[in-house]
N, C-alpha and C positions, 0 to 999 in steps of 0.2 A: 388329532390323527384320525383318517376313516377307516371307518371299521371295515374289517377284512371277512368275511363269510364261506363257511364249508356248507355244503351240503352231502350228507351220509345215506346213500341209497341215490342212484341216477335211473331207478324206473321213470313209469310214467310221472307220478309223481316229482319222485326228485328230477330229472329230467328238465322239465318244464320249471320248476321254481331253480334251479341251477342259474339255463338262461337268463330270466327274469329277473333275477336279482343281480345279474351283470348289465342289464338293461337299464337298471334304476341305476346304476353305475359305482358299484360297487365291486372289489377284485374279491373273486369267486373261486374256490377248489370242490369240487365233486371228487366222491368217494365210493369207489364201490369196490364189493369183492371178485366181481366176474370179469374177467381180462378182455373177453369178448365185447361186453359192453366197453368198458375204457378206450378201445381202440378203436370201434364206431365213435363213440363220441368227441374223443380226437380226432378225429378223420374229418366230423362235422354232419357225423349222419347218426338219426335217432333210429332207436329199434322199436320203433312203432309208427302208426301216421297219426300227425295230429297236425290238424293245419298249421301253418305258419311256426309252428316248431321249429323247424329245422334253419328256415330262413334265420330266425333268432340268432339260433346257435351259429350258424356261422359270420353273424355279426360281431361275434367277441370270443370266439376260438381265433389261439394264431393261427396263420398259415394262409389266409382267404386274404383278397385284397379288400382293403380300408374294414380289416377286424380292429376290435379295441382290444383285441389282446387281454379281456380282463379275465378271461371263465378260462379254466386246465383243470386236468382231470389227475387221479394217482388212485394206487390201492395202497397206499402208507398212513397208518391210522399215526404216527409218528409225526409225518409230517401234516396232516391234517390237524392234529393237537397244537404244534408250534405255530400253523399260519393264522387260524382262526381264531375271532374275538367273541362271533356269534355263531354258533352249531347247529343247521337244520337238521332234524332225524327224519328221512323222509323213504324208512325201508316199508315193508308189504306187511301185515297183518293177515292172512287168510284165514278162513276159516279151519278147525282141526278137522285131520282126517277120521271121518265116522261119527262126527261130534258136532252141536251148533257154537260152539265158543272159540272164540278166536287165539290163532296161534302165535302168543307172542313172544317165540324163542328169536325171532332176526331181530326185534327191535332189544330188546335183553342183551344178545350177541351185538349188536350195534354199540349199546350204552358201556358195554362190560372192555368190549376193545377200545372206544375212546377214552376213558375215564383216565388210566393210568397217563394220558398226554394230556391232558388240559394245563392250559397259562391260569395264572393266579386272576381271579376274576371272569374268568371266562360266563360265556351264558349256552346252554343246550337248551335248544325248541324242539320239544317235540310236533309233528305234523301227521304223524301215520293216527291212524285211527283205532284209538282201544279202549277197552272196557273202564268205564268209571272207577277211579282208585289206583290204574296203573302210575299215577304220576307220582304220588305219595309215595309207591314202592319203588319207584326206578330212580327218585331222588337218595335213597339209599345205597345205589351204584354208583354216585358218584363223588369226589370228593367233596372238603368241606370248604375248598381256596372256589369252587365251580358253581352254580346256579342252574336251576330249572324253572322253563315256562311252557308252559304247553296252548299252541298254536295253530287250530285244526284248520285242515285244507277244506274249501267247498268248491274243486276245480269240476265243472261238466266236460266229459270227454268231447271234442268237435270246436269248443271252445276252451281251452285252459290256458292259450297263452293271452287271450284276454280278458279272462278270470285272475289270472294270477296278476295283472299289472294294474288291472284295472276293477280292482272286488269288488261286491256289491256291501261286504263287509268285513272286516277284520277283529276278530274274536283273539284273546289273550288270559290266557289263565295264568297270574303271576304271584309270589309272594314277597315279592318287595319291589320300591318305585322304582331300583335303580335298573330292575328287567323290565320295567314297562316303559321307562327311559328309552334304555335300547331298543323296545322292538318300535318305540316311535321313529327313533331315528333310522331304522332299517322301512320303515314305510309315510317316510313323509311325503315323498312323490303321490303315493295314493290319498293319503288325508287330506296334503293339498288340493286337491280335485271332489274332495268332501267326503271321501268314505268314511263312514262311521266305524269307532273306534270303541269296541266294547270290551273293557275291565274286567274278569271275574277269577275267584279262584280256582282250583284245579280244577275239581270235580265239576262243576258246571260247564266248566271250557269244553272236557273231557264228552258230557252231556250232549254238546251241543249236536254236532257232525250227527250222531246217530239217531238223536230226536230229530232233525232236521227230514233223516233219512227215512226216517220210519213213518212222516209224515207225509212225505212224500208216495211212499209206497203205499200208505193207505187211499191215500184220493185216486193212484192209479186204479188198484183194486177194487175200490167202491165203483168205481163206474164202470167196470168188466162185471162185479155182482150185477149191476142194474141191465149189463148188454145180458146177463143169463137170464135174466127175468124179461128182457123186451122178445127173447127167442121162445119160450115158455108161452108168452101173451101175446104176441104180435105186435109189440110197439117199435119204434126208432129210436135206439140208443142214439144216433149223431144228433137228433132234433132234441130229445130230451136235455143232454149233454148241451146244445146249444141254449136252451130254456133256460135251465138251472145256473147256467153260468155267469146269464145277465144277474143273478143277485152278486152284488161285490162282496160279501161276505164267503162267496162259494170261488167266483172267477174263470175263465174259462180255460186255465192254463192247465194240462196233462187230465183232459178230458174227453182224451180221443180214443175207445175202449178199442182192443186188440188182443193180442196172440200175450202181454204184460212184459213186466219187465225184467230184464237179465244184467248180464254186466260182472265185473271183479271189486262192485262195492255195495250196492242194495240188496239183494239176497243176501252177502253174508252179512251184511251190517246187523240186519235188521234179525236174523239170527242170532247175534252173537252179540247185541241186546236180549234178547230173550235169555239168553245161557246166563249172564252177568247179573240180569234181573233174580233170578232162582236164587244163585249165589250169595245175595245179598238178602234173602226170604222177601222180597217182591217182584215173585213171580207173575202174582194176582194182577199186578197192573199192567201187565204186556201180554195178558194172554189173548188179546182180541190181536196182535201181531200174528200169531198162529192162523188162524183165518185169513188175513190178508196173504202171506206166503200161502195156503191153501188154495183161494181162489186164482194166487198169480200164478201157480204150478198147472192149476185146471185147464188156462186157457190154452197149454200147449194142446190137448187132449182134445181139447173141444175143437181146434181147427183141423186134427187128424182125424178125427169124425166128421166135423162138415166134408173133407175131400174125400173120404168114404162114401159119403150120400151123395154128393157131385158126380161121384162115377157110379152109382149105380147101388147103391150099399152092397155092393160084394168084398171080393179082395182088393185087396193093391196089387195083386198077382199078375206079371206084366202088361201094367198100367204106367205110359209113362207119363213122370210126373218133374213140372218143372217147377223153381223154386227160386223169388227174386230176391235175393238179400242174405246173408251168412253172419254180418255181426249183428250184435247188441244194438245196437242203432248206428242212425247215418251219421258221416264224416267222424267216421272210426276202423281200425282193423282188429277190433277187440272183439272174439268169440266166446268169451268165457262166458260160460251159465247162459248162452246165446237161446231166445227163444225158434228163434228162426233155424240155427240149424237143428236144434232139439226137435222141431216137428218134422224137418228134412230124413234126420235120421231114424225116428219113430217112422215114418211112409217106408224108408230103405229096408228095416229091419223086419217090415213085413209084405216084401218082398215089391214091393214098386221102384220101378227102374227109374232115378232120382238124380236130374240134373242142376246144378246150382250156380249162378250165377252173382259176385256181387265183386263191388266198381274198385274196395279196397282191402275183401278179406280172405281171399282166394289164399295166398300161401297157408294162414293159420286155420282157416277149415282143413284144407287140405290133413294139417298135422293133426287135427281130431278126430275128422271123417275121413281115412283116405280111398275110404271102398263107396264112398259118393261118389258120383260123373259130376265134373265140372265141364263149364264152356266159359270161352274168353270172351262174350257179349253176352245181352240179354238175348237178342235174336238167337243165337245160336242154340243156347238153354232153350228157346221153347218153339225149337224148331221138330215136330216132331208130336207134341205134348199132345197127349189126353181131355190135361190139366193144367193152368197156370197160377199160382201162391205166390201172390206178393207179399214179402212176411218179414222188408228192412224199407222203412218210408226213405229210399236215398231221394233226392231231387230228380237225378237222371232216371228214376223210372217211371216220375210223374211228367217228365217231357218225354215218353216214349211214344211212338207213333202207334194206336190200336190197330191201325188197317195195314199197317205193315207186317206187324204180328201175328193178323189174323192167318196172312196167306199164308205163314210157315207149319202153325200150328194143328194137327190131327181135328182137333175140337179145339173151337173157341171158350173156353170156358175157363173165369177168372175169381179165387175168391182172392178178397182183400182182407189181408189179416189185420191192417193197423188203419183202415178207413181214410188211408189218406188218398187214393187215383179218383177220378172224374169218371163218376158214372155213368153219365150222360153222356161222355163221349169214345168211350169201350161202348157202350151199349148202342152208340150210332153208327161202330165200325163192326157191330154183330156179334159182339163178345155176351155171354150170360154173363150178368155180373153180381159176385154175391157178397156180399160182408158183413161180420159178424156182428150179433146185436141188430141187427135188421133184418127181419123176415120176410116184412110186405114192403122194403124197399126198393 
């Protein structure tokens, strides 16, 4: 008989792996406890953008023509107990309020509501991301007829529906074959096509996602350290950055130093490894983590100070300033811990009249900043401008036209916070062009 699949949480997360695992072709129930969500995603519409999401989903929600009908939604933890054989946990972790450890009362609340409905043999995966040792304890919540595996997501926002179908790898922390049986059989589509299939138990599984992520956030960081030191000396972070990256042991991939990184998973991840590490008394070995979150927090500052010295090192005091980009990065509408609008609203707060433009995240700035000016183009945003802060690398602002821009704009004058626009060619339509980490560029 084929196995039947819940997934528990339809954020981003569960969301996407929902679809996806109706896509391998498998009959699919999502669970969530917000009515709101449920009824968008019966309708066929996500609450977020994520490419090709939605297209997904309404490939296997009824109601759409030629759906397969295999993916539905409910808030019955009852009936998510009787349909499912395998149980993804795919609720939020954030970080605590006031605190770096992460909050794991909705995946608890998650485990704690399904446990009384589980079928005899059943299997729970967990996906949400937590502290090494949560799996040992949350195997406690459930009965002893149920099993646990824990299963970490590595979906990139812009890409996670072809993340999730098509991984680069499949990690499993299991304690007995007959869970790594089933999570073969729930990913044979992707092993077929060669993904590697890695074995481990809890804790390492647990391990993984946050090492992953913390190493990640350190090579961001290291080379925004290096952009502070080429401003310092005169050097070219993009050339150096290019140098270094021919050794294949370094690579050249998130070497592109800027304004760092934000988002609803590396800040707190990398956090809430450090909180977990203390708790366990090794602390000692993530404390150069501290540093990296230090330098990544600096660089919002340091591009509110370069726009300071751009306009003259005075105030922001009506100076108007325009601002290209609002989320975490491109082909996303996720503002959270957003660097782009964090220097938006550092310029707003001390007093520069701060227009903002970006292609997908305009409603959720708005609900963060709503005493920022937006405009419905880029044009419009820096028509007017003092200033122009490119500070979300989307595609559409590297196809933007400079000489069109120039004509709107009070002063032509552009810093680039993520060194990705064509210097040479803002600079051949009159733009000053500045970006960080490059002095005498």
């Amino acid at each position: 008989m084929a196995l039947k699949i819940t997934v528990i949480g339809t954020g981003y997360l569960g969301a996407t792996h929902a679809a996806a695992m109706a896509e391998l072709g498998f009959e699919v129930l999502g669970l969530d406890v917000v009515p709101e969500k449920i009824d968008m995603l019966t309708r066929g519409e996500v609450p977020m953008y994520e490419p090709g999401l939605e297209d997904l989903l309404r490939r296997h929600v009824s109601g759409f023509e030629g759906s397969s009908g295999r993916l539905r939604f409910t808030m019955d933890f009852a009936e998510a107990g009787e349909f499912g054989d395998v149980h993804f946990v795919c609720v939020n972790t954030p970080q605590k309020h006031g605190e770096y450890g992460c909050d794991m009362s909705y995946v608890d609340a998650a485990f704690s509501s399904l446990a009384p409905h589980l079928k005899e043999g059943a299997l729970v995966v967990g996906k949400s991301t937590v502290p090494v040792g949560s799996a040992d304890r949350l195997t406690g919540l459930l009965p002893q007829h149920a099993e646990l595996a824990w299963n970490p997501e590595f979906l990139r926002e812009g890409f996670a529906v072809n993340d999730t179908l098509h991984p680069d790898r499949i990690v499993v922390g299991v304690n007995s074959d007959r869970a790594e049986e089933l999570l073969r059989e729930v990913y044979a589509k992707p092993l077929a096509e060669g993904t590697p299939f890695i074995v481990t138990d809890y804790p390492t599984a647990e391990l993984v996602k946050t090492s992953a992520n913390s190493f990640l956030a350190t090579k961001i960081s290291f080379i925004n350290a290096m952009a502070e030191v080429c401003e310092a000396g005169g050097g070219d972070v993009a050339k150096l950055a290019e140098a270094i990256g021919y050794d294949e042991r370094i690579g050249h991939k998130f070497l592109r130093a800027g304004i760092g990184f934000g988002g609803g998973c590396l800040p707190k991840d990398i956090r809430a490894f450090m909180a977990r590490a203390g708790e366990l008394g090794a602390d000692q070995a993530l404390t150069f983590l501290r540093e990296i979150d230090s330098i990544n927090m600096r660089r919002r500052g340091a591009m509110v100070e370069m726009a300071r010295e751009a306009l003259g090192g005075g105030a922001f005091l009506g100076k108007r300033v325009a601002v290209l980009g609002a989320t975490f990065k491109p082909d996303s509408d996720d503002v959270r811990d957003s660097p782009a609008l964090n220097v938006a609203g550092q310029i707003h707060l001390q007093g520069g009249q701060v227009t903002v433009y970006d292609p997908k995240g305009m409603d959720n700035a708005r609900r963060v900043f709503p005493t920022l000016g937006y405009a419905d183009s880029a044009l419009d945003a820096v028509r007017g401008a003092d200033i122009v802060l490119h500070l979300t690398e989307w595609r559409e602002f590297r196809e933007l036209d400079p000489a069109e821009l120039a004509k709107v704009a009070t002063s032509p004058v552009l810093l680039d916070g993520r060194n990705a626009l064509d210097s040479s060619l803002w600079r051949a339509a009159g733009w000053t062009y500045r970006a960080m980490g490059r002095p005498s560029a």
